[in-house]
Backbone as a ProteinNet text record, in pm:
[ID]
protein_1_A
[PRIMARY]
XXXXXXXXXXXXXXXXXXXXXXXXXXXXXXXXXXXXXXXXXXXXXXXXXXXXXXXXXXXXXXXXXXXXXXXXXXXXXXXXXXXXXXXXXXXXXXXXXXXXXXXXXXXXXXXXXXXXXXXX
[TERTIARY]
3385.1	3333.6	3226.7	3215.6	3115	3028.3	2897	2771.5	2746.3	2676.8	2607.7	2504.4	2442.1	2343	2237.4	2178	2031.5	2016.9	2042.1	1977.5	1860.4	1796.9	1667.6	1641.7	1745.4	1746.3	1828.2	1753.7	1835.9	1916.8	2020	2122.4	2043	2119.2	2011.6	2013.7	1926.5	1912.7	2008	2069.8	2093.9	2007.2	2014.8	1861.3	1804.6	1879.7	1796.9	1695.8	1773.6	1698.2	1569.5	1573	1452.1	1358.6	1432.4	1334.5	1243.2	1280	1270.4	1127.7	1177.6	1088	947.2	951.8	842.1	753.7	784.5	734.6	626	616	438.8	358.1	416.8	292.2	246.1	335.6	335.4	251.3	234.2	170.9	48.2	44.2	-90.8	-178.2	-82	-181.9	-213.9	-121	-171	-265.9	-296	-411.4	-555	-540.3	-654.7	-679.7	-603.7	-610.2	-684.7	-663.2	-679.5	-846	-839.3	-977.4	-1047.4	-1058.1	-1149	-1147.3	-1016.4	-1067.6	-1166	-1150.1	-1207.6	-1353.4	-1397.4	-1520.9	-1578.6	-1558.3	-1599.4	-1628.4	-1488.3	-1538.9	-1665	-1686.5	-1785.7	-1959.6	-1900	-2019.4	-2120.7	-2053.9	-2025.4	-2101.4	-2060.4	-2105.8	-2187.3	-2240	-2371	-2437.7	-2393.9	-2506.5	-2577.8	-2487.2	-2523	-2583.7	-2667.5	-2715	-2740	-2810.1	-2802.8	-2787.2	-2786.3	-2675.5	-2719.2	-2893.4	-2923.1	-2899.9	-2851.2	-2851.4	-2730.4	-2785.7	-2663.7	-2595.8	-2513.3	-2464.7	-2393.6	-2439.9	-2433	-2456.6	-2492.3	-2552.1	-2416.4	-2397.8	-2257.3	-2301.5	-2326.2	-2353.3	-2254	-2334.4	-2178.1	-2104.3	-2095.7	-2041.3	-1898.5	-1933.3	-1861.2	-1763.9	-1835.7	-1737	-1673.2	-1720.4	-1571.5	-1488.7	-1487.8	-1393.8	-1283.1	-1359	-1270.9	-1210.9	-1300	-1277.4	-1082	-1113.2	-980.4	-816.6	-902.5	-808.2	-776.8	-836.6	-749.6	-688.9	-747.2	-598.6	-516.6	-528.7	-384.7	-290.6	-344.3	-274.5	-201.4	-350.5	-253.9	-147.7	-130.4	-59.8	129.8	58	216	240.9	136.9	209.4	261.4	202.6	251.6	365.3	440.5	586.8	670.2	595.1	700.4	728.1	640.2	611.4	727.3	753.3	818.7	1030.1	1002.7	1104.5	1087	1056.5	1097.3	1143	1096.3	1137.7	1239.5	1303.3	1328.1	1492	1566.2	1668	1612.9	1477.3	1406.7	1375	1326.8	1241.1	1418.3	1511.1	1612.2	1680.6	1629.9	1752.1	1655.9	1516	1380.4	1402.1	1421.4	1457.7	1590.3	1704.7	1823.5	1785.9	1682.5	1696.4	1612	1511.3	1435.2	1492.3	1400.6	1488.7	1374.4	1456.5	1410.9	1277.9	1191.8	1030.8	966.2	978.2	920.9	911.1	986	1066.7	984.4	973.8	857	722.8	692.3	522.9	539.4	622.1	593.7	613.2	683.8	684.3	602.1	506.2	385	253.7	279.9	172	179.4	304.5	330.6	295.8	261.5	284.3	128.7	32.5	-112.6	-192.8	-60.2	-138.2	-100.1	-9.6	45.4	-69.1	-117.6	-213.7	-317.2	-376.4	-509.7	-490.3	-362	-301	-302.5	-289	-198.9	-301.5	-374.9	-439.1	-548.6	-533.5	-655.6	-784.7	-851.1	-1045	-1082	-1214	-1270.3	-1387
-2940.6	-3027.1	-2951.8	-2938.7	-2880.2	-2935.4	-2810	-2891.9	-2923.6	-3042.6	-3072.6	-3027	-2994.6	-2959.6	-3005.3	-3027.3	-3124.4	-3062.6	-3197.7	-3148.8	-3084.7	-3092.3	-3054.9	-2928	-2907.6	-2726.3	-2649.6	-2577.2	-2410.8	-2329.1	-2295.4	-2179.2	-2108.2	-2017.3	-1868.3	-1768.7	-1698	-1597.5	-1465.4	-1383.4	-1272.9	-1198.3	-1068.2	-968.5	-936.3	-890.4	-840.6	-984.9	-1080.1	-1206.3	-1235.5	-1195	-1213.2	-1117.2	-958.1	-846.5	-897.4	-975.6	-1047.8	-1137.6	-1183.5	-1326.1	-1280.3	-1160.4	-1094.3	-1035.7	-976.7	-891.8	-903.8	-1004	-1076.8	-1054.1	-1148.9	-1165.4	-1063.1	-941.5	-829	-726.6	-779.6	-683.2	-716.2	-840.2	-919.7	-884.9	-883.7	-901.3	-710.6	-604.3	-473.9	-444.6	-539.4	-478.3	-570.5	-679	-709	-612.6	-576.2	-439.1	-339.4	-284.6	-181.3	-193.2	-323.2	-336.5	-330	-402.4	-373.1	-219.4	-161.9	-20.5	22.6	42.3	111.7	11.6	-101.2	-134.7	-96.1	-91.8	-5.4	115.5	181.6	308.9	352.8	307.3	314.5	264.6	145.4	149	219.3	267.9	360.6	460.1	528	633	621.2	536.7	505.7	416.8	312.6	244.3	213.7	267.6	297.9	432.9	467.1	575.9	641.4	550.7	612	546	575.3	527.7	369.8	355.5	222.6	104.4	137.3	96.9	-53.4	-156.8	-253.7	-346.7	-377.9	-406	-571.1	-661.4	-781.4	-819.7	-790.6	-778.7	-731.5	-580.7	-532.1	-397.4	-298.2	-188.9	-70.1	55.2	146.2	126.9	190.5	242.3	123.8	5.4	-113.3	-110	-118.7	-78.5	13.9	169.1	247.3	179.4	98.9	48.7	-30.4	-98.8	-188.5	-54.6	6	62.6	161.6	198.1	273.7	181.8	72.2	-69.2	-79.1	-71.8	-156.1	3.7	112.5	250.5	227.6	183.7	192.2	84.6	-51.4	-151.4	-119.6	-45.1	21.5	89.1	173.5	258.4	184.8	75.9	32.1	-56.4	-153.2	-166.6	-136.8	14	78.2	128.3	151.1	138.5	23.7	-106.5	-202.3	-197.8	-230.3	-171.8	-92.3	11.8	110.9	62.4	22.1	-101.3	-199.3	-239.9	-403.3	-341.6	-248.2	-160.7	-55.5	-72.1	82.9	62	-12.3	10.8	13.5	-47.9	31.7	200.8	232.2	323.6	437.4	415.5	496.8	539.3	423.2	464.6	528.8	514.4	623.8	744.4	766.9	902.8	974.2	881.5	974.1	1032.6	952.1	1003.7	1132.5	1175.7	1279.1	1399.3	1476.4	1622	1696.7	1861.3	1872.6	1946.6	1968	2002.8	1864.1	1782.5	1696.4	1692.6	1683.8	1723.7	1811.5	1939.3	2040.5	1977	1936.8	1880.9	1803.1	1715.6	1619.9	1703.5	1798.6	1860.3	1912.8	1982	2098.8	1957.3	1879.9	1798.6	1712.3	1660.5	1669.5	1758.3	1920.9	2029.3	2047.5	1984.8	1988.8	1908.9	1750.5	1687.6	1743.1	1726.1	1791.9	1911.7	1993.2	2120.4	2028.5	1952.8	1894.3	1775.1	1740.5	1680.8	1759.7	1845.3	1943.3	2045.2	2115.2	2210.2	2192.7	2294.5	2286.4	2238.2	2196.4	2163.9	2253.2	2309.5	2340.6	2316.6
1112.7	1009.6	930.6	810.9	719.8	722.4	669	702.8	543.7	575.9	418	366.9	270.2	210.1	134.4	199.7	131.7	-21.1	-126.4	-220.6	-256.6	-229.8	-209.5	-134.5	-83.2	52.2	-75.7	-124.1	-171.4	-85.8	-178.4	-34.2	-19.5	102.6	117.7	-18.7	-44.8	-135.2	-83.4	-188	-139.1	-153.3	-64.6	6	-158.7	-281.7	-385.4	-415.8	-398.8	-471.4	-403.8	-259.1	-179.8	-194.8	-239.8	-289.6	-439.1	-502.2	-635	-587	-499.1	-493	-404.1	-336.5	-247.5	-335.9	-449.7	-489.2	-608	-616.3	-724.3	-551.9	-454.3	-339	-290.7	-261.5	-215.5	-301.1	-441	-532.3	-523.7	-550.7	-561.5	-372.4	-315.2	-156.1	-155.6	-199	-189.1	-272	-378	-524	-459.3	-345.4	-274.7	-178.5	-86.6	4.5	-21.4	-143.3	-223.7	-264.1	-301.5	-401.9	-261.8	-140.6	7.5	83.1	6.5	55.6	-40.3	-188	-249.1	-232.4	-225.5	-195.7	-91.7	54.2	158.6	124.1	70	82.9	-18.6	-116.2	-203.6	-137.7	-102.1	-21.1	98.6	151.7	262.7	212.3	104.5	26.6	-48	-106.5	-199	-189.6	-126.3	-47.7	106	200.8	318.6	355.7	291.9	304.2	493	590.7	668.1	765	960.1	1009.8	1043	1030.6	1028.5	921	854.1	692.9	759.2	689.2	700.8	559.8	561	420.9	469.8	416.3	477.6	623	665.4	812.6	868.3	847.7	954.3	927.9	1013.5	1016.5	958.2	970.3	865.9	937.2	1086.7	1172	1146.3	1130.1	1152.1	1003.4	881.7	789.4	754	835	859.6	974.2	1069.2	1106.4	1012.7	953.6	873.7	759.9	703.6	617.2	669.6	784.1	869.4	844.1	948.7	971.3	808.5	682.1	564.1	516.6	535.8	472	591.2	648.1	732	671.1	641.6	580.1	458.4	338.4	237.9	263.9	353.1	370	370	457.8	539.3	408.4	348.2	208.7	154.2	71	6.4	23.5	171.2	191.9	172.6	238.1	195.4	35	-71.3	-168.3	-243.5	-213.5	-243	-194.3	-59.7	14.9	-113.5	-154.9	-230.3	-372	-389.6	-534.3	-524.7	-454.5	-413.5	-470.4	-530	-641.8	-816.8	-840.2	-929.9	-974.8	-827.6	-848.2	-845.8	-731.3	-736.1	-847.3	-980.4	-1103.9	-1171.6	-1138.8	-1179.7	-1182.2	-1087	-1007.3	-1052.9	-1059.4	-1097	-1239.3	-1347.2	-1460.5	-1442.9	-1399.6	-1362.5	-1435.7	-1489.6	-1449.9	-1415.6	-1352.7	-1273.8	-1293.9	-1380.6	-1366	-1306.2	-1360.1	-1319.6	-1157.1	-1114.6	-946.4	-903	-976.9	-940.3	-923.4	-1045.6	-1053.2	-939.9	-889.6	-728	-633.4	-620.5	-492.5	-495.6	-560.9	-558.1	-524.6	-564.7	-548.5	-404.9	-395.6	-210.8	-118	-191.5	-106.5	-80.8	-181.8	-177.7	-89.4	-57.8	-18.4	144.8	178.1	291	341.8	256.7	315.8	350.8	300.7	317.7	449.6	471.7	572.2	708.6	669.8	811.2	817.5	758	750.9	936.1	1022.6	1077.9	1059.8	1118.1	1126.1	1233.2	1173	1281.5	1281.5
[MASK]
++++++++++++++++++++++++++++++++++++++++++++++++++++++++++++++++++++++++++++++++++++++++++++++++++++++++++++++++++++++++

């Protein structure tokens, strides 16, 4: 016996339509992300001058925690991100040619050194 369908219940979406419908919240929740990294980190740096210093009653030490905890968030955003766009960005890409290709790989290749490079 078939099931009925509440007027009121929408069918399911297909996956692009749901990539469609994620992607204001997903923008809007990574450009808040974003704005609490770049406020930490600014603060951190010009107004926490030293290690007693507190910035709403929470110590540095405490907003490089948070400050860690939200680039990691950007981070995984910025993949879903890239996931919710990513038949956009693919027909981006096929038009490319190839200097352009260069200028990203040399600039991947910069960030990668500063990534990977030893500390001592």
């Amino acid at each position: 016996m078939p099931t009925e369908v509440s007027p009121t219940t929408k069918p399911p979406s297909p996956p692009s339509a749901r990539r469609k419908e994620v992607g204001p919240f997903s923008n809007g929740v990574l450009y808040l992300v974003f704005c609490l990294l770049a406020g930490t980190g600014l603060a951190m740096e010009f107004r926490l001058d030293d290690a007693s210093a507190t910035l709403l009653g929470v110590a540095k030490r405490d907003w490089a925690r948070v400050h860690a905890i939200t680039a990691l968030s950007v981070l995984s955003l910025v993949a879903f991100h890239l996931w919710v766009n990513w038949p956009w960005l693919r027909s981006v890409l096929a038009r490319l040619c190839w200097p352009t290709l260069v200028v990203v790989a040399v600039g991947l290749a910069v960030l990668a050194t500063f990534l990977l490079a030893p500390v001592r």
